[in-house]
PDB file of N, CA, C and O in Angstrom:
ATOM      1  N   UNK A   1     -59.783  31.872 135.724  1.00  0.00           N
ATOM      2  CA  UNK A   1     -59.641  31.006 134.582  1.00  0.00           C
ATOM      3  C   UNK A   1     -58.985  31.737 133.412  1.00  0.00           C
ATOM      4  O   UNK A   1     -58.169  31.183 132.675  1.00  0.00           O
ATOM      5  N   UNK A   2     -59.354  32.931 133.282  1.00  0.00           N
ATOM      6  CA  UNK A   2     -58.635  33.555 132.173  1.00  0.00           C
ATOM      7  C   UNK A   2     -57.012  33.958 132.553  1.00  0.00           C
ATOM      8  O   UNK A   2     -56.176  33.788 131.666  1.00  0.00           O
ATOM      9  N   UNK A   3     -56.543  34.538 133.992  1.00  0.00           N
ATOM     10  CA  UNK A   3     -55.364  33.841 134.101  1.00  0.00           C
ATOM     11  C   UNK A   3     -54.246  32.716 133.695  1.00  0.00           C
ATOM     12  O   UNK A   3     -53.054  32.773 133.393  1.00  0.00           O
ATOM     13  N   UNK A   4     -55.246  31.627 133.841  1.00  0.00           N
ATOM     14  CA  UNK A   4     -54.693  30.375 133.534  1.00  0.00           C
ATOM     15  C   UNK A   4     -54.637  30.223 131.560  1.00  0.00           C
ATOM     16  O   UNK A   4     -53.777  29.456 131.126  1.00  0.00           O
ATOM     17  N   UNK A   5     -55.307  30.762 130.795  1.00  0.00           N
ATOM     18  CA  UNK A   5     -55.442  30.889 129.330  1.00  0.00           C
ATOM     19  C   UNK A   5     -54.249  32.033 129.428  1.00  0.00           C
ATOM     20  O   UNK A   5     -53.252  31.805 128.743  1.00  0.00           O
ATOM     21  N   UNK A   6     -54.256  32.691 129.858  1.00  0.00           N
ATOM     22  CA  UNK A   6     -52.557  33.856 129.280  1.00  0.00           C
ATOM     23  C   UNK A   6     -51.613  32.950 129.772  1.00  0.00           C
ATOM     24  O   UNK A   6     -50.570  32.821 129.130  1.00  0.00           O
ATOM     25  N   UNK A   7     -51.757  32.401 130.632  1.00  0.00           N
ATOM     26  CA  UNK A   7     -50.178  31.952 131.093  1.00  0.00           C
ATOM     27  C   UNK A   7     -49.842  30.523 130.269  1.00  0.00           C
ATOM     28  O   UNK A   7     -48.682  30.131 130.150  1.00  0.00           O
ATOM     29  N   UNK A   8     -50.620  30.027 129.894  1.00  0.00           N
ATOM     30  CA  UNK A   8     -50.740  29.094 128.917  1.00  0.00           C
ATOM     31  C   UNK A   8     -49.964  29.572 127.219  1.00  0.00           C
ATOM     32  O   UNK A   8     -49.025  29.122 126.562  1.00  0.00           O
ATOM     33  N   UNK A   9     -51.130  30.894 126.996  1.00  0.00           N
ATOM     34  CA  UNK A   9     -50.316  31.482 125.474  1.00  0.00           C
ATOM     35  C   UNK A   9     -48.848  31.996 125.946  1.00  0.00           C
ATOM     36  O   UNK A   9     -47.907  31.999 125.152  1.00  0.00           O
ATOM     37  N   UNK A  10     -48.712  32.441 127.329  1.00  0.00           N
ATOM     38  CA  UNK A  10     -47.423  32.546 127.452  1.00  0.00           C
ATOM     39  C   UNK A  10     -46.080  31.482 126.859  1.00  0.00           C
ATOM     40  O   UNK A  10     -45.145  31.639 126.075  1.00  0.00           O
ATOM     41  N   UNK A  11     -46.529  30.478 127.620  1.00  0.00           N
ATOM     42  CA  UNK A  11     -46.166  28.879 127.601  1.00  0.00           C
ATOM     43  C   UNK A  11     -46.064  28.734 126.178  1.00  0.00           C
ATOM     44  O   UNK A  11     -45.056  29.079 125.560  1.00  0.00           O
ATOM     45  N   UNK A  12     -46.903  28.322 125.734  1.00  0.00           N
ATOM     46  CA  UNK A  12     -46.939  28.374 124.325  1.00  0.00           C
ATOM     47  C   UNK A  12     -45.511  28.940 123.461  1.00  0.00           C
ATOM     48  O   UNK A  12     -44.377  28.501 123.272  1.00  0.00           O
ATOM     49  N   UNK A  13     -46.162  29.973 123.132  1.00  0.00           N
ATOM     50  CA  UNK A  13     -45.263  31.282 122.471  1.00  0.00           C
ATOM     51  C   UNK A  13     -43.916  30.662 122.951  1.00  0.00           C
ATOM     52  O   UNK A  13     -43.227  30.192 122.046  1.00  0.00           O
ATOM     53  N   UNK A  14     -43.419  30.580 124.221  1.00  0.00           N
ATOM     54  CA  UNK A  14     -41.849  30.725 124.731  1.00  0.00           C
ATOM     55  C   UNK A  14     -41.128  29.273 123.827  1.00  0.00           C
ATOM     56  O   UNK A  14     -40.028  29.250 123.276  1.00  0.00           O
ATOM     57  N   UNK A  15     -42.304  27.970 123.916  1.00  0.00           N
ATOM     58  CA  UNK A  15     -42.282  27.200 123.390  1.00  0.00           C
ATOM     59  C   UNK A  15     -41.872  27.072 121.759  1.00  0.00           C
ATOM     60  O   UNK A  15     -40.915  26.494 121.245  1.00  0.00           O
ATOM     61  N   UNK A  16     -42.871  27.767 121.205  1.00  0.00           N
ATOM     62  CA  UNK A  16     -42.635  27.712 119.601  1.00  0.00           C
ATOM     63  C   UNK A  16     -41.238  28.474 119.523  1.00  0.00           C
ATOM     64  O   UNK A  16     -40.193  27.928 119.171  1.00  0.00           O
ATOM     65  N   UNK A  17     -41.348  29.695 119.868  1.00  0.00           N
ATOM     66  CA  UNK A  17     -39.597  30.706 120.290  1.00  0.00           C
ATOM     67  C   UNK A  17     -38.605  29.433 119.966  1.00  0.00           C
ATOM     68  O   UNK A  17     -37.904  29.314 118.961  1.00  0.00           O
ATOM     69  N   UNK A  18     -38.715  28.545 121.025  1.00  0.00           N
ATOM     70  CA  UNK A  18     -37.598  27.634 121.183  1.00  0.00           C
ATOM     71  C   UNK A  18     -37.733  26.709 120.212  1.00  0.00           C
ATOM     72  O   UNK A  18     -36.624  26.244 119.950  1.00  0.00           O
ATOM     73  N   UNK A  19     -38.792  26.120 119.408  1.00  0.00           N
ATOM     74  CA  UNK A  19     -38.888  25.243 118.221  1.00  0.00           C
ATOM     75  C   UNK A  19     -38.512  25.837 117.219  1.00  0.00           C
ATOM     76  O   UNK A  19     -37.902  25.218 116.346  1.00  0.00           O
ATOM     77  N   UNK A  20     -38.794  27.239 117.093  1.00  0.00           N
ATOM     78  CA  UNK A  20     -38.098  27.717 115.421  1.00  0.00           C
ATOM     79  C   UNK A  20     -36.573  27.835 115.630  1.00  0.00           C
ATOM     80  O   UNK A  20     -35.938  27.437 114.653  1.00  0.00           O
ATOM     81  N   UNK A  21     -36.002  28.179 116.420  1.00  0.00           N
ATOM     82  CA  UNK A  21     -34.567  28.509 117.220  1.00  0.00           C
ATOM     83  C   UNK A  21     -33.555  27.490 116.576  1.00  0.00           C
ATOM     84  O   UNK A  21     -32.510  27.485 115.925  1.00  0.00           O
ATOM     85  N   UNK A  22     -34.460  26.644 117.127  1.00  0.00           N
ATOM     86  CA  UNK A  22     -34.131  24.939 117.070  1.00  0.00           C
ATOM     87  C   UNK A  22     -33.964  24.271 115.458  1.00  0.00           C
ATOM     88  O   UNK A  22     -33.126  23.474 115.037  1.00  0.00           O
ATOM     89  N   UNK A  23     -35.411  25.112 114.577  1.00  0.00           N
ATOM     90  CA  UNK A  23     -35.206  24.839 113.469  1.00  0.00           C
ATOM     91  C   UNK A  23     -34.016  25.322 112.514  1.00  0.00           C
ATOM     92  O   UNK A  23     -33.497  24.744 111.560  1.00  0.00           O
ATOM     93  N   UNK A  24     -33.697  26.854 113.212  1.00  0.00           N
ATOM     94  CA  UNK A  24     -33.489  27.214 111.989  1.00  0.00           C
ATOM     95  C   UNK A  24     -31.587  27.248 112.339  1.00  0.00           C
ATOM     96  O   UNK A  24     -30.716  27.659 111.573  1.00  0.00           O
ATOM     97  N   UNK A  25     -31.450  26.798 113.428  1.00  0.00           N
ATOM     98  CA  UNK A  25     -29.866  26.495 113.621  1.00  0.00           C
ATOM     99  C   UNK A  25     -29.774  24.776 112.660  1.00  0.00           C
ATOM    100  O   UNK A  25     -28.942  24.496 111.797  1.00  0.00           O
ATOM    101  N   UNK A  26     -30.796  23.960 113.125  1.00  0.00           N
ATOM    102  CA  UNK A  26     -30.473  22.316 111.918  1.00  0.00           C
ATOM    103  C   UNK A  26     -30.508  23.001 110.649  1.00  0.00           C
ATOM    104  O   UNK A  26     -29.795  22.432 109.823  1.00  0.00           O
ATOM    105  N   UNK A  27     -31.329  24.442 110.036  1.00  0.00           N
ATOM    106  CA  UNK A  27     -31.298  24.353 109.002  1.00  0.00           C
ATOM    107  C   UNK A  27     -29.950  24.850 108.429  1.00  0.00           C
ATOM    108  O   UNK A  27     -29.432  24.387 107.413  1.00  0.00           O
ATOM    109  N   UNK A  28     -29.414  25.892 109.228  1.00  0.00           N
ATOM    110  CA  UNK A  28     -28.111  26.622 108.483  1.00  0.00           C
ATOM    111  C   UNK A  28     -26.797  25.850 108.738  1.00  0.00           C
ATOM    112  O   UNK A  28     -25.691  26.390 108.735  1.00  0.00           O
ATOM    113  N   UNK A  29     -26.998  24.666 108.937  1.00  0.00           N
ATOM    114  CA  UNK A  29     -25.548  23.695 108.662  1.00  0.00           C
ATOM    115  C   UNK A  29     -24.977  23.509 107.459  1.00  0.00           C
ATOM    116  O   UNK A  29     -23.761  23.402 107.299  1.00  0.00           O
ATOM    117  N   UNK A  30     -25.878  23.460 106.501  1.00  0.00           N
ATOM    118  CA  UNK A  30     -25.576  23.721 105.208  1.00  0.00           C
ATOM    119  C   UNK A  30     -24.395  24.495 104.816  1.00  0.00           C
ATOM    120  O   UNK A  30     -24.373  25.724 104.887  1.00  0.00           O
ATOM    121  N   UNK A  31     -23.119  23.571 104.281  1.00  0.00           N
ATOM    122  CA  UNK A  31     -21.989  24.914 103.818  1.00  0.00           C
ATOM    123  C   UNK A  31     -22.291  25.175 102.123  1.00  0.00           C
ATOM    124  O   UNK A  31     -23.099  24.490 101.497  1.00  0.00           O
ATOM    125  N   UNK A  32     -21.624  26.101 101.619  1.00  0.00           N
ATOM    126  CA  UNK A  32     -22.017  26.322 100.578  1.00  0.00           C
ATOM    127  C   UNK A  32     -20.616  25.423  99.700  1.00  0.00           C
ATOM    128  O   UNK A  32     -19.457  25.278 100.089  1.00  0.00           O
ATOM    129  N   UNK A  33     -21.315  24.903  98.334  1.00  0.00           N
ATOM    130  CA  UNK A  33     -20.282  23.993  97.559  1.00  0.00           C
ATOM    131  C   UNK A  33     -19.011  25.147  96.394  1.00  0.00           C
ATOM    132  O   UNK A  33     -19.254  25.756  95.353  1.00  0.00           O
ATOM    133  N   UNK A  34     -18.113  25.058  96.948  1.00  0.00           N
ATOM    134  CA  UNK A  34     -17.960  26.180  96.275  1.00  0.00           C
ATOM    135  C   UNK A  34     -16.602  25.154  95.145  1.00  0.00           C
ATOM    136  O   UNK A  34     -15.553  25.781  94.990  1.00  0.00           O
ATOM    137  N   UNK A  35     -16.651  23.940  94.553  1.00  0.00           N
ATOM    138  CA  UNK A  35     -15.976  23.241  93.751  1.00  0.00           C
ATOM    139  C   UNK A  35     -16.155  23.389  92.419  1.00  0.00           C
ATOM    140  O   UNK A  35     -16.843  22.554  91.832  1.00  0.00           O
ATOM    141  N   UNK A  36     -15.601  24.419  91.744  1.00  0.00           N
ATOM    142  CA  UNK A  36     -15.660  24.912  90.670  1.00  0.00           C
ATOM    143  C   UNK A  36     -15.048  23.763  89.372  1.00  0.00           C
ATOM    144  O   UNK A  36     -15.361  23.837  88.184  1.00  0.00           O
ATOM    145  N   UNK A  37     -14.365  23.007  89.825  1.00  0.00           N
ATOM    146  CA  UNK A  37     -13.811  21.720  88.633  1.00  0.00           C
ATOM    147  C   UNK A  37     -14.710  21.023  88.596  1.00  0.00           C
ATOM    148  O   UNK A  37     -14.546  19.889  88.146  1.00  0.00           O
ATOM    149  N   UNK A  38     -16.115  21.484  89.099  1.00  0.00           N
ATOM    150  CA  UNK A  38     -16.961  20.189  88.172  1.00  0.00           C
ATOM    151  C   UNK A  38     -17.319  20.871  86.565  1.00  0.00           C
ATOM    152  O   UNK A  38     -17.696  21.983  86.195  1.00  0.00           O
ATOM    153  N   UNK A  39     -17.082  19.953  86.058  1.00  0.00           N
ATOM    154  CA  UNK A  39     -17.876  20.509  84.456  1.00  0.00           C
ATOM    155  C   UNK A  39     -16.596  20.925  83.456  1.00  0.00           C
ATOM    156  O   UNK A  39     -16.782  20.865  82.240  1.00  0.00           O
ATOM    157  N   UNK A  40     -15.419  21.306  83.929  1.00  0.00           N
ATOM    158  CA  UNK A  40     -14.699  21.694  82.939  1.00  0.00           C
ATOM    159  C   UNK A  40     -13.821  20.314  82.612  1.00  0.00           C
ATOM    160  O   UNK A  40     -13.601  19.445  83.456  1.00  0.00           O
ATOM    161  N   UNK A  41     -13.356  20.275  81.214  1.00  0.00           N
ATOM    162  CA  UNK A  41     -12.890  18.891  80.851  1.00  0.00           C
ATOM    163  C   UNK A  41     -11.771  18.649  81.109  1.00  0.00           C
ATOM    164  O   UNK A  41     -11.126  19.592  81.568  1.00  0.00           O
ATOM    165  N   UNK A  42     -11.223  17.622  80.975  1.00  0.00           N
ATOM    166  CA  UNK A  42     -10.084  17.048  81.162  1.00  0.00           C
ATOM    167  C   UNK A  42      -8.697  17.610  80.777  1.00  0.00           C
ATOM    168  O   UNK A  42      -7.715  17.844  81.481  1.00  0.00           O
ATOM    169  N   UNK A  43      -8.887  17.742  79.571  1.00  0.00           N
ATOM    170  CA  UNK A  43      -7.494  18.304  78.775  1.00  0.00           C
ATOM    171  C   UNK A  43      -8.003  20.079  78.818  1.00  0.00           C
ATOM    172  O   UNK A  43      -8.853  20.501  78.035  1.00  0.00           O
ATOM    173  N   UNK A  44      -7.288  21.013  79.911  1.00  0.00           N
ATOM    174  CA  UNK A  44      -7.316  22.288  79.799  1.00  0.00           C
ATOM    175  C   UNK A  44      -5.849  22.978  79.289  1.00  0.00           C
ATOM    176  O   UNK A  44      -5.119  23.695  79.975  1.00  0.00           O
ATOM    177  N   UNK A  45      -5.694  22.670  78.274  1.00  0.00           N
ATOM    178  CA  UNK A  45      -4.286  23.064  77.469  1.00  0.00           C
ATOM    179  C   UNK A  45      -4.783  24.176  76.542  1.00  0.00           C
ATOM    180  O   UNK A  45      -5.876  24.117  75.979  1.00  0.00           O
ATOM    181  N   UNK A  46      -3.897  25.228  76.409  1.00  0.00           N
ATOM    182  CA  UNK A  46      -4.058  25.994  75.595  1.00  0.00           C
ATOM    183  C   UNK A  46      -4.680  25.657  74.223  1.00  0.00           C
ATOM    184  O   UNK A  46      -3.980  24.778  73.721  1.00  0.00           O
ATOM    185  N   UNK A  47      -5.737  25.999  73.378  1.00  0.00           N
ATOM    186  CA  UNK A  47      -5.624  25.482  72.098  1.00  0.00           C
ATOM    187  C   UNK A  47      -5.350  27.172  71.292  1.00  0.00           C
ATOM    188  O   UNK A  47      -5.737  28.197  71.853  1.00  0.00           O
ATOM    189  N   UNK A  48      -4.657  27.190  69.971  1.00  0.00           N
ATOM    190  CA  UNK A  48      -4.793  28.072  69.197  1.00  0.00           C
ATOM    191  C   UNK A  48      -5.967  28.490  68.676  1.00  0.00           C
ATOM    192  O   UNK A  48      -6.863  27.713  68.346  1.00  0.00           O
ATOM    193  N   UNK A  49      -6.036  29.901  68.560  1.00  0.00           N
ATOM    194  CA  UNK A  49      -7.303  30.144  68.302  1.00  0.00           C
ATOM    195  C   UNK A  49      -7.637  30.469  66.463  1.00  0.00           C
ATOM    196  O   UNK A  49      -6.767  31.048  65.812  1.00  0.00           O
ATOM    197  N   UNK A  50      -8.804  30.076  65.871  1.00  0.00           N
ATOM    198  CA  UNK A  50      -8.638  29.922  64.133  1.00  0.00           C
ATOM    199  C   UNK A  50      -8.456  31.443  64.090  1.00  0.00           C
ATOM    200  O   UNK A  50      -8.766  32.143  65.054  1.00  0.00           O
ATOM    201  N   UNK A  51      -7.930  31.960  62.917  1.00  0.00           N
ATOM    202  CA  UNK A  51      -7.947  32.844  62.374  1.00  0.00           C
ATOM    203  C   UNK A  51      -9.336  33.130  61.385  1.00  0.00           C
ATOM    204  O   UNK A  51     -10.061  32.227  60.967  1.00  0.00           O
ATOM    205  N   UNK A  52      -9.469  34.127  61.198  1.00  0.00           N
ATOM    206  CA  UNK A  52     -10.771  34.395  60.402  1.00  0.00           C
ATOM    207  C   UNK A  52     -11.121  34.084  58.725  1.00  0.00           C
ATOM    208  O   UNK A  52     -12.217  34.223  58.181  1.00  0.00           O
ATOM    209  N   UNK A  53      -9.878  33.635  58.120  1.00  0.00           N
ATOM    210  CA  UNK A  53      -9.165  32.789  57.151  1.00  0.00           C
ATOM    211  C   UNK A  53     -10.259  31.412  57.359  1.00  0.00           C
ATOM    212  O   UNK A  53     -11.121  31.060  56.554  1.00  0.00           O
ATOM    213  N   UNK A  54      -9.927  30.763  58.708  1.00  0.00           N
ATOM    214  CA  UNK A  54     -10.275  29.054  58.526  1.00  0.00           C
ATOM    215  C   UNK A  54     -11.695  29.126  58.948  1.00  0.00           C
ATOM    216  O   UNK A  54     -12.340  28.078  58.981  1.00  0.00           O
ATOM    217  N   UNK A  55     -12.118  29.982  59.197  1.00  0.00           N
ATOM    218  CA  UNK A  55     -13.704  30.295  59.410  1.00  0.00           C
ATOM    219  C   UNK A  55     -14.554  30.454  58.127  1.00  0.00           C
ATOM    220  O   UNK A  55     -14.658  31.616  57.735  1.00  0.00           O
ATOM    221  N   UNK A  56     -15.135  29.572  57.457  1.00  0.00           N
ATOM    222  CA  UNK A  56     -15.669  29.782  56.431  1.00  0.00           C
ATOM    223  C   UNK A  56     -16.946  30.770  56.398  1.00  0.00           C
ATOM    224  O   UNK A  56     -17.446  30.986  57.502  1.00  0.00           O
ATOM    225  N   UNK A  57     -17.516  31.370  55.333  1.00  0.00           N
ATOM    226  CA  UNK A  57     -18.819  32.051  55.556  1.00  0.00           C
ATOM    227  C   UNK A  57     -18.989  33.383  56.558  1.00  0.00           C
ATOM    228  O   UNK A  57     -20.047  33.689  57.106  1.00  0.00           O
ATOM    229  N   UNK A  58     -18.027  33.935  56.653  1.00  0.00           N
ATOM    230  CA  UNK A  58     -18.259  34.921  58.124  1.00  0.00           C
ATOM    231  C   UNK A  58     -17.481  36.163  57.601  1.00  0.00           C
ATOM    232  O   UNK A  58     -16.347  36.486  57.247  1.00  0.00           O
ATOM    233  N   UNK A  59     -19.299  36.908  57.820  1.00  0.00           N
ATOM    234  CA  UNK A  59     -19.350  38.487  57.804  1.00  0.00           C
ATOM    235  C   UNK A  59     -19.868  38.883  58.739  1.00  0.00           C
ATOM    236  O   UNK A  59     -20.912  38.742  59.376  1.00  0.00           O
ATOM    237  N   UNK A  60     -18.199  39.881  58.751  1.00  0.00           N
ATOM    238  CA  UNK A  60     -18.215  40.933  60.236  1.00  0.00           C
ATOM    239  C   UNK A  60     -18.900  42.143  59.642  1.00  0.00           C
ATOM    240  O   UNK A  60     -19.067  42.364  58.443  1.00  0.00           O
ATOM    241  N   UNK A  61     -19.335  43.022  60.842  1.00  0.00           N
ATOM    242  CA  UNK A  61     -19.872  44.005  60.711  1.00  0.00           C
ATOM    243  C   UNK A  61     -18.841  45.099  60.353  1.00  0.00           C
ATOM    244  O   UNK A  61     -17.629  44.997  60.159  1.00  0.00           O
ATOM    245  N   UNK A  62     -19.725  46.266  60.317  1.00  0.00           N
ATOM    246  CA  UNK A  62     -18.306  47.113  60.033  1.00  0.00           C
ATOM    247  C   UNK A  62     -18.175  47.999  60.985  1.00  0.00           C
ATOM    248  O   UNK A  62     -19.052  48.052  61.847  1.00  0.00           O
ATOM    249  N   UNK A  63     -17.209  48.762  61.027  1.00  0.00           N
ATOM    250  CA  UNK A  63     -17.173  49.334  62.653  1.00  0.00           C
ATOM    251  C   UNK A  63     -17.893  50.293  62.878  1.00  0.00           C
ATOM    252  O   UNK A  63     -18.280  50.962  61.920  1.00  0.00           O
ATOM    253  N   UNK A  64     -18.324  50.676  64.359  1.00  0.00           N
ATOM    254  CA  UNK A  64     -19.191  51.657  64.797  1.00  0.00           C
ATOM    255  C   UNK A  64     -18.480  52.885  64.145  1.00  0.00           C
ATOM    256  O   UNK A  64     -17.259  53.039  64.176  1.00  0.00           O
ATOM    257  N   UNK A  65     -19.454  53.835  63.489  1.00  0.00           N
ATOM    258  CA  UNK A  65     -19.522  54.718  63.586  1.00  0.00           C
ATOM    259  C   UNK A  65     -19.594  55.657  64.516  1.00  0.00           C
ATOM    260  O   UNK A  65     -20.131  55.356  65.582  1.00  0.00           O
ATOM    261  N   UNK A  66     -19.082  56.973  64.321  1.00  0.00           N
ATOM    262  CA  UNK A  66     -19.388  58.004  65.358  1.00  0.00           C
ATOM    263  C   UNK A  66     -20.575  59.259  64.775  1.00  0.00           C
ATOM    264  O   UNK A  66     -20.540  59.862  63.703  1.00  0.00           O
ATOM    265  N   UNK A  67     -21.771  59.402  66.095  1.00  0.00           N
ATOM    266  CA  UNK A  67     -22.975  60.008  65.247  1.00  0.00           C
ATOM    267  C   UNK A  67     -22.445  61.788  64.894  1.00  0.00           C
ATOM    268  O   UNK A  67     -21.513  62.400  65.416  1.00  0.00           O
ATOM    269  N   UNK A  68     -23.374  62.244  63.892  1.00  0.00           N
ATOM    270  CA  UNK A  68     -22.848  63.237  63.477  1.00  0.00           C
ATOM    271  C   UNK A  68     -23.381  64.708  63.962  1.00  0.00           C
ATOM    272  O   UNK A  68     -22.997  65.851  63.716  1.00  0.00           O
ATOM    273  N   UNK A  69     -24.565  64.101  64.856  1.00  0.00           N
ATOM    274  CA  UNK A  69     -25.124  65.163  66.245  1.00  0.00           C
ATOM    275  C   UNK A  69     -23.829  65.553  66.753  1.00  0.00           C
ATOM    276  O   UNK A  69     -22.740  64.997  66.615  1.00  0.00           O
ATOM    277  N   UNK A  70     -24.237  66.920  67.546  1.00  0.00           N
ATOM    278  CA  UNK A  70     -23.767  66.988  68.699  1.00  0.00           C
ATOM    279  C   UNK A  70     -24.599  66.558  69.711  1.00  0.00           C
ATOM    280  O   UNK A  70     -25.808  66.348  69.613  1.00  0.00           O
ATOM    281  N   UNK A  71     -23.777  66.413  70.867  1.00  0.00           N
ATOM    282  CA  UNK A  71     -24.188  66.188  71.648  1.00  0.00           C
ATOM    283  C   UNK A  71     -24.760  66.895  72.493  1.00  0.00           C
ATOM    284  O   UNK A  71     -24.304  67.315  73.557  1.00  0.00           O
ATOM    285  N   UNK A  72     -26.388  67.136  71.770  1.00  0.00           N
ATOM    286  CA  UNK A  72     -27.501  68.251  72.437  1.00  0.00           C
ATOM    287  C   UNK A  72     -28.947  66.849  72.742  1.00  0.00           C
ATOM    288  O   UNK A  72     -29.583  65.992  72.128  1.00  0.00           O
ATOM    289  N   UNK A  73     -28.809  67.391  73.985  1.00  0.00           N
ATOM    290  CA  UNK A  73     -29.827  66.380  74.753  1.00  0.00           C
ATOM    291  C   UNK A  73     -31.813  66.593  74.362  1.00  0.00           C
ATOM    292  O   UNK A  73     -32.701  66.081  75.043  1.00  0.00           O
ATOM    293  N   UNK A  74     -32.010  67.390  73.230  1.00  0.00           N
ATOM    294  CA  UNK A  74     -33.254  67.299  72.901  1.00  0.00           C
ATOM    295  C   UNK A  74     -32.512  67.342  71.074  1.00  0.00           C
ATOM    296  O   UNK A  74     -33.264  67.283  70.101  1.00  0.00           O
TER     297      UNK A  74
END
């Protein structure tokens, strides 16, 4: 009788083997969307870009400095 219980989990097992197999080939049909013109608008024409003139209110930083260490690692 215990014969007949292994050859059974045998059965089994070879079984599920072949159900995930099964699953996971329906699952990877899936192609990937690779249509990048969704979302960008209609009119893609160059526009000019404002100068810092037609930008009202706007303060730039001032430029990086360079530190006055050397470059000693403690």
């Amino acid at each position: 009788m215990t014969e007949d219980n292994k050859q059974k989990e045998v059965r089994l097992r070879k079984e599920l083997a072949q159900v995930r197999a099964v699953n996971n080939n329906e699952s990877r049909k899936t192609t990937k969307n690779r249509d990048f013109s969704v979302g960008l608008p209609k009119d893609t024409t160059p526009k000019p870009r404002p100068s810092s003139a037609d930008i009202p209110d706007v303060i730039t930083l001032p430029p990086k400095q360079r530190g006055k260490k050397e470059n000693v690692p403690f």
